[in-house]
C-alpha positions as CSV (number, residue, x, y, z in Angstrom):
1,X,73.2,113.7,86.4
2,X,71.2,112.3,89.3
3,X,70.9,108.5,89.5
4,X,67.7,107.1,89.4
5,X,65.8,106.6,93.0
6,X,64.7,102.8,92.2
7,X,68.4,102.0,91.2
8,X,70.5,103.6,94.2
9,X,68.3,101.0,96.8
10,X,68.4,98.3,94.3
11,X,64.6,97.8,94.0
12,X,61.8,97.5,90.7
13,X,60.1,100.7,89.8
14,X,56.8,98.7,90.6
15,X,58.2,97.1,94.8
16,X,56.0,98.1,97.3
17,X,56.1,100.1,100.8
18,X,57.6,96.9,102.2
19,X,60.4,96.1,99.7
20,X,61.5,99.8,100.3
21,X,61.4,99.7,103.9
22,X,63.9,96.9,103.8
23,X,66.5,98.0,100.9
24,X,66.5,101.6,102.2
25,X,67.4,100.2,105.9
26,X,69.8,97.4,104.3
27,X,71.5,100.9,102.6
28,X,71.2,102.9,105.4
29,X,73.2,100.3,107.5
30,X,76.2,99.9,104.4
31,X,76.7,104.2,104.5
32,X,75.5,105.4,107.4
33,X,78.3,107.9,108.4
34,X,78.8,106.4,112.2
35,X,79.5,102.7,110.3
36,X,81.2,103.5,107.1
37,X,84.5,105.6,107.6
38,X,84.7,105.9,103.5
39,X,85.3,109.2,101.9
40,X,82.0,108.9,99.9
41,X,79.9,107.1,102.6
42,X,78.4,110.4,103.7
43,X,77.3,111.4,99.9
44,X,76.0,107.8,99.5
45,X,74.0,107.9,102.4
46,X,72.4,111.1,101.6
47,X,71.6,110.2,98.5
48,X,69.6,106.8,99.2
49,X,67.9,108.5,102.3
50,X,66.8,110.8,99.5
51,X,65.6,108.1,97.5
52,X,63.7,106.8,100.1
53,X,61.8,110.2,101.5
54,X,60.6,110.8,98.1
55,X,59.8,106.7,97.2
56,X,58.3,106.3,100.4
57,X,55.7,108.9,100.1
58,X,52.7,107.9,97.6
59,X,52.5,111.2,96.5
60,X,56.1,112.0,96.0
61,X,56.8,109.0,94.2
62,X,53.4,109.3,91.9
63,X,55.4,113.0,90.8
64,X,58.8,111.0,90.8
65,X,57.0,108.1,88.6
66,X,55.6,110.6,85.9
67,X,58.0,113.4,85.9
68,X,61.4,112.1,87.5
69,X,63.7,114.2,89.2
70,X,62.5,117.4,86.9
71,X,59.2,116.7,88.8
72,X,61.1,118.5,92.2
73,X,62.8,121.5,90.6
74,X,60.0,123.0,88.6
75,X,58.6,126.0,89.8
76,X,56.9,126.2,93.6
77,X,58.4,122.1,93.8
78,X,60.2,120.9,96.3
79,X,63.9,122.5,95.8
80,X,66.1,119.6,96.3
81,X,64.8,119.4,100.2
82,X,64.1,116.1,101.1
83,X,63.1,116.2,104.9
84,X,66.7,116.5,106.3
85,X,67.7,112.6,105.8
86,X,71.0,114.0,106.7
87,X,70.6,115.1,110.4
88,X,70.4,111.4,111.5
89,X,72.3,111.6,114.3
90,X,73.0,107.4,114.6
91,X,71.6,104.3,113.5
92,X,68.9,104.4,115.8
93,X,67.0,107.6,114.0
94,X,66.9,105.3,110.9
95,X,64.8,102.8,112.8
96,X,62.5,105.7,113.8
97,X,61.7,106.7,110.2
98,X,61.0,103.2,109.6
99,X,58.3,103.0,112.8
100,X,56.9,105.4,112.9
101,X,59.0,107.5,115.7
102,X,58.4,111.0,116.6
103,X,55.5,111.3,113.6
104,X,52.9,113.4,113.7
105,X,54.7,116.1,115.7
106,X,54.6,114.1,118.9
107,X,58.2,114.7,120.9
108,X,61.0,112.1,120.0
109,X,63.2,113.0,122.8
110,X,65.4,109.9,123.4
111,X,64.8,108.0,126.2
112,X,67.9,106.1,128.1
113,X,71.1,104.7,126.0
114,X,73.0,101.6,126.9
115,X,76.8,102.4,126.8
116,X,79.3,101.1,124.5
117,X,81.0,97.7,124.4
118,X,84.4,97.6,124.7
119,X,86.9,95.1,123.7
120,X,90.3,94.0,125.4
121,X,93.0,91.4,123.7
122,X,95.2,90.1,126.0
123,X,97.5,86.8,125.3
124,X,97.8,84.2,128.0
125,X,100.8,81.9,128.7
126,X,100.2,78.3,127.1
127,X,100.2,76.9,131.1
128,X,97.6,79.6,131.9
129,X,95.2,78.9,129.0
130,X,95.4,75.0,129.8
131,X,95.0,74.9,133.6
132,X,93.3,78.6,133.7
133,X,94.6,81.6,135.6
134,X,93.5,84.9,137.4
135,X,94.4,88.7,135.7
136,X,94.2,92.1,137.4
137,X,93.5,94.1,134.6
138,X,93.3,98.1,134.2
139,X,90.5,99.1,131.7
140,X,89.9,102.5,130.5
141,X,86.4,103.4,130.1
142,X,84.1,106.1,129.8
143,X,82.0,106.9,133.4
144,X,79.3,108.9,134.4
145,X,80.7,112.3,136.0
146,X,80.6,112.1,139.4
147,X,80.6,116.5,139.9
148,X,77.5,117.0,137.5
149,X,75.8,114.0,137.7
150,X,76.1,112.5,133.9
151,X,74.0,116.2,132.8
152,X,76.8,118.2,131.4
153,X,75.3,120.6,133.2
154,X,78.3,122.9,135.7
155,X,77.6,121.8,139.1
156,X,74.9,123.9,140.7
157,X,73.1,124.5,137.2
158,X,70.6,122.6,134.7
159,X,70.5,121.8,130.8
160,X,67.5,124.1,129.4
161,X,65.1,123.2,127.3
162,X,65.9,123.9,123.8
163,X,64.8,127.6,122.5
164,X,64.3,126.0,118.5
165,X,62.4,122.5,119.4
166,X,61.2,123.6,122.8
167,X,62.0,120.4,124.3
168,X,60.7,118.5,121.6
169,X,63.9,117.2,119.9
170,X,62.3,117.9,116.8
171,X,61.1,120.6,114.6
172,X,58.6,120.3,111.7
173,X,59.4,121.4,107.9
174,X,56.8,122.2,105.5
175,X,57.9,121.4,101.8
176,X,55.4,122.3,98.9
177,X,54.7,120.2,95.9
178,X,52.3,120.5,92.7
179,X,49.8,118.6,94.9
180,X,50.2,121.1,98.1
181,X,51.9,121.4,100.9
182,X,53.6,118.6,103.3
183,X,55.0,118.6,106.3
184,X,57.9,116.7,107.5
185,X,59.6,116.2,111.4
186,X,63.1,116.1,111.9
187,X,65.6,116.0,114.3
188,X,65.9,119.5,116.0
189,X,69.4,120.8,114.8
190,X,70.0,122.8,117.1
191,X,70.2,120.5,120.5
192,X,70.4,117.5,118.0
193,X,67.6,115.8,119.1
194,X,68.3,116.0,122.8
195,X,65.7,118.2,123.4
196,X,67.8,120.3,125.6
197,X,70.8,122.7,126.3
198,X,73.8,123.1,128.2
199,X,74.6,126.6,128.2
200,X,77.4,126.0,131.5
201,X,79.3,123.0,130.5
202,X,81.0,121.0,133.5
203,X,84.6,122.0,133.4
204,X,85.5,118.1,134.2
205,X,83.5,116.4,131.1
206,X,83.1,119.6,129.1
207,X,79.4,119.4,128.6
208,X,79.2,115.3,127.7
209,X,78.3,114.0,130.9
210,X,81.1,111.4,130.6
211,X,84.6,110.8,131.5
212,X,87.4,108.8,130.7
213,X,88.4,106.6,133.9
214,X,90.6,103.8,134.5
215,X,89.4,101.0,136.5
216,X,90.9,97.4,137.7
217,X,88.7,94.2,136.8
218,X,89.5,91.3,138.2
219,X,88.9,88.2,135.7
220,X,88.7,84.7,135.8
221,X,90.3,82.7,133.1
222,X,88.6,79.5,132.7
223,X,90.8,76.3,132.2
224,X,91.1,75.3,128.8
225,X,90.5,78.4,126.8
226,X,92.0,78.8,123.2
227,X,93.0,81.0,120.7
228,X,90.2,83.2,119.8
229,X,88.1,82.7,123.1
230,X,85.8,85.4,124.0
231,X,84.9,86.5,128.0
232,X,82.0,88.3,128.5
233,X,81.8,91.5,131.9
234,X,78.4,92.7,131.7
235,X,78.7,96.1,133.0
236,X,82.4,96.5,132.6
237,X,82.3,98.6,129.7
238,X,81.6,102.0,128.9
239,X,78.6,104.5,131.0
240,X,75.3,105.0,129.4
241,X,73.6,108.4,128.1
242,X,70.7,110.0,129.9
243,X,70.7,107.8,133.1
244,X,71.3,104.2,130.7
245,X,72.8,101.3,131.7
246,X,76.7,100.1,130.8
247,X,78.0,98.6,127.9
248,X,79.9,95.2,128.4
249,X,83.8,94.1,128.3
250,X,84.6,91.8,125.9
251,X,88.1,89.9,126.8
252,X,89.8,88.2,123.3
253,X,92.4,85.7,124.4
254,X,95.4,85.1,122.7
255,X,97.5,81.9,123.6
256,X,101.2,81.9,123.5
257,X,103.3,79.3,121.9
258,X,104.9,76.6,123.6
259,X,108.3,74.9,122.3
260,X,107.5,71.6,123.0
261,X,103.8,71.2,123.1
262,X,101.2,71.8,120.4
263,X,97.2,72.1,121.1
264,X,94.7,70.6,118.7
265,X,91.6,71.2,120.3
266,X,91.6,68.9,123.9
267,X,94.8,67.3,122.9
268,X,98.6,68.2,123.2
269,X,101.2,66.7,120.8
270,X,104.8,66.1,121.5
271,X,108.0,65.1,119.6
272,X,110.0,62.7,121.6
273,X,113.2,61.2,120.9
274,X,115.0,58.3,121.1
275,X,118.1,56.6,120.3
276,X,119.2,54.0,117.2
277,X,119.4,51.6,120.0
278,X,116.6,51.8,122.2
279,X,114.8,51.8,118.6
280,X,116.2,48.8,117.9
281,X,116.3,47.0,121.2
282,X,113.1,48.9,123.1
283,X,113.2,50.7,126.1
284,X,111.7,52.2,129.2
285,X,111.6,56.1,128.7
286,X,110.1,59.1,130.7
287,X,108.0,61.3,128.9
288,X,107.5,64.7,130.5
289,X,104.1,66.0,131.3
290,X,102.5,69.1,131.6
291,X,101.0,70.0,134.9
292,X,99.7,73.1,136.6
293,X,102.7,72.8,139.7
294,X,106.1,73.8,138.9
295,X,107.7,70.7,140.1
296,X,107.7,68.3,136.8
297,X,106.3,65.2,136.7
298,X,106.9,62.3,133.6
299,X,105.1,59.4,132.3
300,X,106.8,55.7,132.2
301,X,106.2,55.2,128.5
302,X,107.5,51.5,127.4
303,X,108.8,51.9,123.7
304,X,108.9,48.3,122.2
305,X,111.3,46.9,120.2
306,X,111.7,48.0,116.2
307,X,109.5,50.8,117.2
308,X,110.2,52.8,113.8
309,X,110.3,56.9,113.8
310,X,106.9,58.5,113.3
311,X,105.0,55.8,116.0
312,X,102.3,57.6,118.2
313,X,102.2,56.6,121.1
314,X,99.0,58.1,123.5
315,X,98.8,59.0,127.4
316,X,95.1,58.7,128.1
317,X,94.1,62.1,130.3
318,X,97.3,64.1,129.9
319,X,96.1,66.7,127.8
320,X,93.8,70.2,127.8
321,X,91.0,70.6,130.1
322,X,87.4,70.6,128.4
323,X,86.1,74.3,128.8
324,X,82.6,73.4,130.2
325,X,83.8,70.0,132.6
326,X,87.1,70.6,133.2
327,X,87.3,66.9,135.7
328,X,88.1,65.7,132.1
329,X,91.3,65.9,130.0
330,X,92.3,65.5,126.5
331,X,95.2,63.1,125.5
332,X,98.6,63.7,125.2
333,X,100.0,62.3,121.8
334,X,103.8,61.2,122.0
335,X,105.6,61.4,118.7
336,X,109.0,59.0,118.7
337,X,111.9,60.3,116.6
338,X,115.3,58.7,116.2
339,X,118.2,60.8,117.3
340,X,121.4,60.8,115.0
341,X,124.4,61.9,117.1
342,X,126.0,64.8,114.7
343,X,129.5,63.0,115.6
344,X,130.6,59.4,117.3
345,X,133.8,58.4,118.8
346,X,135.8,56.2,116.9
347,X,135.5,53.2,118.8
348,X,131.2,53.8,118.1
349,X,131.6,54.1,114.7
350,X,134.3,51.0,114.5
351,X,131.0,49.3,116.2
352,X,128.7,50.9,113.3
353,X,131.0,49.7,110.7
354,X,130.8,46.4,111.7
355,X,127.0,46.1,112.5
356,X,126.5,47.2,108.8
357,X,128.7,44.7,107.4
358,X,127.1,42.1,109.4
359,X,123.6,43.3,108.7
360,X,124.7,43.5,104.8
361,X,126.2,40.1,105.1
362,X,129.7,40.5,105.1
363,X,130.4,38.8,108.3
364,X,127.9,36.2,108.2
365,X,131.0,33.9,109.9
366,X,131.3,35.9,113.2
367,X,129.0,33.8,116.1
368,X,127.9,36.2,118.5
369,X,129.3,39.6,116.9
370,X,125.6,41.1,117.0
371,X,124.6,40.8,120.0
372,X,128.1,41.8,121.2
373,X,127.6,44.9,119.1
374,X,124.4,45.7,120.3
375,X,125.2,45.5,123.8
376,X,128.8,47.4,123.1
377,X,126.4,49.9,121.6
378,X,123.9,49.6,124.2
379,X,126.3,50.5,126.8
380,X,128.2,53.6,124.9
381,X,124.8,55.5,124.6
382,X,124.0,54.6,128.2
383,X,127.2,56.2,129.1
């Protein structure tokens, strides 16, 4: 059984010319064939372009309204024919049923077509995203044939005007109907709306006017790019139809990890750590940095006494590069951690064993034992 018309683009049995414009081209977009690679996208789409020829058209729908679908099968009706919905060749004839394109028999050749977009993912070092970077790149692509011009045509020949459509890209179909006859124009399917023929395809395209090429683009990786950031090539991208301009190249970058460093927008995060007894005592510590040169450089980072594990410490303009003024830096955020050596000697943990006795008051009698432990301790780890 045939669903009903009004249901299929989601609309009231009372919406006018308007509402159906816009559900039928909100459906036409979900099934159209070139944009939905389901199994039954190509049934679906048939069926609501069906809906819409016969909802569209006063008198169609006034015979839909009364009689429903046994309106179109009665004798002399229309047979199930609905104007050939189903030779839309890509998303671009739905917009010409919607305004007006071709109507009235007038040619609807097509004029120029912008090429494809193409995309490219390539994943950058974590240095290269941060201080920016420069990348040959070899991009396959679709060009205009250089032996027949972009025609399809062998070399030495011409398309020819289509023998069905006569150059039109269309042909008309008459339908009849209780209330007469109509007349509908549809894409020509014989030269598929191109209005002409190749009958001597170029051996180098085969007849498409297009080839697949490679070709190196130089691009320029901005400093400070994340995960996720998009470059834009106009023109990189694939050759247009009929004499139209190129697609672009889109470049997705991907940012490898580092094992130190982590990114959080303009700032870098590190783990650094230190010993029980700088903790305890403080010290003067170098804290590497990351810079674009190879040599490394460090920052003089004071850690006070008692500083306890988990303290952030921050190094003002050490970190990423903002994208659009890249004179200023993030911060780079220094996370201390105390080290525990996995084994001591024994005259450290005699030293250990005392310190804890005289911290848990045990040798509250010994003048002077702490501080000689901390320097005795002091000096091992120095060592």
């Amino acid at each position: 059984m045939k669903a009903d018309y009004y249901e299929l683009l989601g609309i009231a049995k009372g919406a006018n010319d308007d509402a159906i414009r816009r559900a039928y081209r909100k459906m036409a977009r979900k099934y159209h064939p070139d944009v939905n690679k389901e199994p039954d996208a190509e049934s679906k789409f048939k069926e609501v372009s069906e809906a819409y020829e016969v909802l569209n058209d006063p008198q169609k729908r006034a015979v839909y309204d009364q009689y429903g679908h046994a309106g179109f099968n009665q004798g002399g009706g229309f047979g199930g024919d609905y104007g050939g919905f189903g030779d839309f060749g890509g998303l671009g004839d739905i917009f010409d049923a919607f305004f007006g394109g071709g109507q009235g028999g007038r040619s609807r050749r097509r004029g120029p077509e912008r090429g494809a977009d193409l995309r490219l993912d390539i994943t950058l070092g974590f240095r290269e995203a941060i201080f920016g970077t420069e990348k040959t790149l070899d991009i396959p692509h679709l060009e205009r044939c250089q032996p027949c011009g972009g025609s399809g045509a062998k070399e030495g020949t011409q398309p020819q005007s289509c023998s069905q459509c006569k150059g039109a890209g269309q042909i008309q179909q008459v339908s009849r109907s209780p209330f007469g006859q109509f007349a509908q124009v549809v894409t020509c399917p014989a030269c598929k709306g191109e209005g002409q023929q190749i009958e001597n395809p170029c051996g180098t395209c085969r007849g498409k006017g297009k080839h697949q090429v490679n070709q190196q683009v130089k691009v320029t990786v901005p400093p400070g790019v994340d995960n996720g950031a998009r470059l834009r090539l106009t023109g990189k991208g694939d050759a247009g139809g009929r004499g139209g301009p190129h697609g672009d190249l889109y470049i997705v970058i991907h940012v490898a990890a580092d094992e130190t460093l982590q990114r959080r927008d303009a700032d870098l995060f590190r783990s650094f750590a230190i010993s029980y007894s700088q903790a305890v005592l403080g010290a003067d510590v170098k804290v590497p940095l990351l810079v674009q040169s190879d040599d490394p450089q460090f920052h003089d980072l004071k850690i006070p006494a008692g500083t306890q594990t988990g303290t952030v410490f921050s190094v003002r303009q050490q970190g990423v590069p903002h994208l659009n003024d890249p004179r200023r830096r993030g911060d780079l955020h220094v996370e201390i951690f105390i080290a525990v050596p996995a084994a001591v000697s024994e005259e450290e943990r005699e030293l250990l064993e005392r310190l804890e006795a005289l911290r848990t008051g045990e040798e509250k009698h010994h003048g002077g034992l702490l501080d000689n432990i901390k320097d005795g301790l002091k000096q091992l780890w120095k060592e």
